[in-house]
C-alpha positions in Angstrom: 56.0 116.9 190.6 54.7 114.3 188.7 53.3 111.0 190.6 55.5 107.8 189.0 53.7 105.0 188.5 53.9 101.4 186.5 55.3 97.9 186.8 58.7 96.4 187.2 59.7 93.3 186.0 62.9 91.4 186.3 63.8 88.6 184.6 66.2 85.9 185.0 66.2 82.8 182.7 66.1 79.3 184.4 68.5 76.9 182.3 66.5 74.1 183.4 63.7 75.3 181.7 65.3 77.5 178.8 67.7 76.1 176.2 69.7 79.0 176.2 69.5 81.6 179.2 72.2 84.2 176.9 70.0 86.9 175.5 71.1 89.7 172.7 70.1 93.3 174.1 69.8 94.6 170.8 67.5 91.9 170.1 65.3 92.3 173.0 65.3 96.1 172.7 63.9 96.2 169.1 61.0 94.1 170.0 60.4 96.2 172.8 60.4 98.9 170.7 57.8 97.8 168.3 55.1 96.5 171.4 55.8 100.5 172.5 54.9 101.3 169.3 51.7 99.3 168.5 50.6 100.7 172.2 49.6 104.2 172.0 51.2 105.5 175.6 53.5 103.0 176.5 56.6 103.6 177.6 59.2 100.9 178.4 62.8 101.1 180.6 64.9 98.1 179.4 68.4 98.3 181.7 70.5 95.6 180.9 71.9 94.6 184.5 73.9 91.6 183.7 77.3 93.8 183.4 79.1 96.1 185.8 76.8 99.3 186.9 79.2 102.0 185.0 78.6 99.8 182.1 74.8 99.4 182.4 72.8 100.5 178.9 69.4 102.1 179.6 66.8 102.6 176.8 63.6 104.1 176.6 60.9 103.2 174.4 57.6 104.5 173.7 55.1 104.9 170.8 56.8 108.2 170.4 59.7 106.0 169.1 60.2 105.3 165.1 58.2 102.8 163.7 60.3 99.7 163.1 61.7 99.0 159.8 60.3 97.1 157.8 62.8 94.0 155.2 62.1 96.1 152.2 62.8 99.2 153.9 66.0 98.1 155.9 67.2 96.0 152.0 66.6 99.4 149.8 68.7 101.4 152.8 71.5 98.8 152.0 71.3 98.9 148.4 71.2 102.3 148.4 74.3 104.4 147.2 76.5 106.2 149.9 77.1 109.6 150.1 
């Protein structure tokens, strides 16, 4: 049995602070990714709780994850031919 342990944080966006309070997932979960990454050991859960629970994504990140692409990388995997 191992002991859990870490830090939850929950965020909601004040609109009277923040110009927009609509935030892409995708978005947030690729910079995630790459602070998981750059920290040896640390693993993040991103649930996205704004829609109905049997819709709720979870994702797991940690510096086990790939390292994020980089705009040459991502440009030559567009250019590149199809198979």
């Amino acid at each position: 049995n191992a002991k859990e342990t870490g830090t939850t944080i929950r965020f909601w966006a004040d609109p009277d602070i923040f110009e927009t309070t609509t935030y892409d997932f995708e978005t947030i979960a690729r910079r995630l990714q790459e602070m998981a990454f750059l920290n040896k050991g640390l693993t993040i859960e991103l649930t996205d709780e704004r829609v109905a629970p049997e819709e709720v994504v979870d994702e797991i990140v940690s510096d086990h994850a790939a390292a994020p692409k980089s705009a040459e990388e991502k440009a030559a995997e567009v250019a590149a031919p199809q198979k």
